[in-house]
N, C-alpha and C positions, 0 to 999 in steps of 0.2 A: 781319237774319235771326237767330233765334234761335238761340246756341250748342247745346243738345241737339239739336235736329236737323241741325246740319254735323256733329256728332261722331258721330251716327248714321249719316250718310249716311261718310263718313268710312270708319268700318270697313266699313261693307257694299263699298264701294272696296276698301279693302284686300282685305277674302276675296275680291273678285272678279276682282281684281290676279293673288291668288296661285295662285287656282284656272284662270288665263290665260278668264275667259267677262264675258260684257257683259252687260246690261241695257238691257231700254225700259222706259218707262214709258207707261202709257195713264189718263191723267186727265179728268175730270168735272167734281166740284165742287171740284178742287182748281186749276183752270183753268193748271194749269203748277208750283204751287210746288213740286210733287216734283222736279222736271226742274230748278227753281229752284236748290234745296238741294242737289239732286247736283251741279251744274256752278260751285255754290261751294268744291266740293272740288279746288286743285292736280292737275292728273292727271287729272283724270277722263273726259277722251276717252279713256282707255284703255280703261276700263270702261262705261262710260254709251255703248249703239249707237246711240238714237233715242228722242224724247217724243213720244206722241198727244195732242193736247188738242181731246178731242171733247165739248163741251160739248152741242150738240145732238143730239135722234137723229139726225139726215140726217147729220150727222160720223161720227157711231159705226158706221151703216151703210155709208156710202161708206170711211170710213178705217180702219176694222176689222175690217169683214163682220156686224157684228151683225143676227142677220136681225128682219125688220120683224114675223113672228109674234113672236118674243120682247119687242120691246118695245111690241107690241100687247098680248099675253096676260099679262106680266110687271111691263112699264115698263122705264124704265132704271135707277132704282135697285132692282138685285135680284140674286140671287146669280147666275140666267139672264146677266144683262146683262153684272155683271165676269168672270164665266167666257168668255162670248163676247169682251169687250174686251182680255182676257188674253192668250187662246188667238191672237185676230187681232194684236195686237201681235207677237206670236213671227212669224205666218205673214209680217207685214209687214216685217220688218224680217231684219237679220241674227244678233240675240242670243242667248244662249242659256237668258237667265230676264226673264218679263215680271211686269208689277204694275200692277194697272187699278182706281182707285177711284172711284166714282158715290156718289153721298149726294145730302142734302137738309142744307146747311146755314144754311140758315135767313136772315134772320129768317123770314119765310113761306117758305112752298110745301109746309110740312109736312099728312098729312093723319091723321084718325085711326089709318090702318094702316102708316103711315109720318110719322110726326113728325117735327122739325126735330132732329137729328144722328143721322137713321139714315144710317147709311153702307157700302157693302157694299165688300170688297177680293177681289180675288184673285188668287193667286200662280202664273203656269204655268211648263213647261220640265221636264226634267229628272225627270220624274215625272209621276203627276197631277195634274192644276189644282186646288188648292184653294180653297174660297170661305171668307170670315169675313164674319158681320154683326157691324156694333159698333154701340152707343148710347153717341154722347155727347153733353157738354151742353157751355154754356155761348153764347159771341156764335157767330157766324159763323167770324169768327178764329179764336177758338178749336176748334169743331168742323174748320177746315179744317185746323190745325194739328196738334191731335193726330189727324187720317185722316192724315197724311204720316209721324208719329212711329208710329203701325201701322204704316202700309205699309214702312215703312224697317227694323223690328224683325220680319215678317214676312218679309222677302228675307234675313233674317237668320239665321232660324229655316231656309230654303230651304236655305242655304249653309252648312248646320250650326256657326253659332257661338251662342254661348250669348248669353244676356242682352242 
């Protein structure tokens, strides 16, 4: 596992520690390595409540509540979807900040209005749910690796630490 993401997830543990709140995670294309990353961190059942890894829609529906208009009229990579994946992680779980990332990391399944490393995130709890789309490139790996290095610096930003 690649050191900047244990370091990442790391601190996000620490302010999560200090602040006494948990985290889920709800995962797509990253099929678990957020969940991965965080429970490489000593400690981290203190902080980490629960990981959804709902790869299909029938997951995201049954395990999140994401409603079937939305990933009729939307898809599931879309801000619609991780806002719904977000918000149902908190509903499901006991945490008190979630983080849901869907993409399209490639090599196929990109399409024109979604290419291979659109990836959408978003942050709920605590406030209002925010959504991010990000474009990145590179393999598969890659793309799934930095949506985890977002999503990690995003719960980051959530929990007011810098950088």
């Amino acid at each position: 596992m690649e050191h900047q993401l244990v370091s990442l997830a790391r601190r996000v543990g620490s302010a999560l520690r200090d602040q006494g709140k948990q985290v889920a995670t709800a995962e797509s294309c990253t099929g678990g390595w957020m969940a991965e990353v965080i429970t490489a961190v000593p400690g981290s059942s203190y902080w980490f409540e629960r990981g959804f890894i709902t790869y299909s829609d029938a997951a995201k529906r049954e395990m999140l509540g994401v409603a079937e208009s939305t990933l009729a009229d939307h898809g599931a990579v879309s801000g619609e979807a991780v806002r719904e994946m977000a918000e149902g992680a908190l509903a499901h779980s006991q945490a008190q900040l979630s983080v849901a990332i869907s993409g399209v990391a490639g090599p196929a399944g990109g399409t024109p209005e979604k290419p291979v490393g659109t990836v959408w995130l978003a942050w709920a709890g605590e406030g209002p749910t925010v959504t991010q789309l990000a474009a990145l490139s590179g393999s598969r790996e890659a793309v799934r690796r930095q949506a985890v290095a977002a999503a990690l610096r995003g719960l980051l930003r959530r929990l007011g630490v810098s950088g």
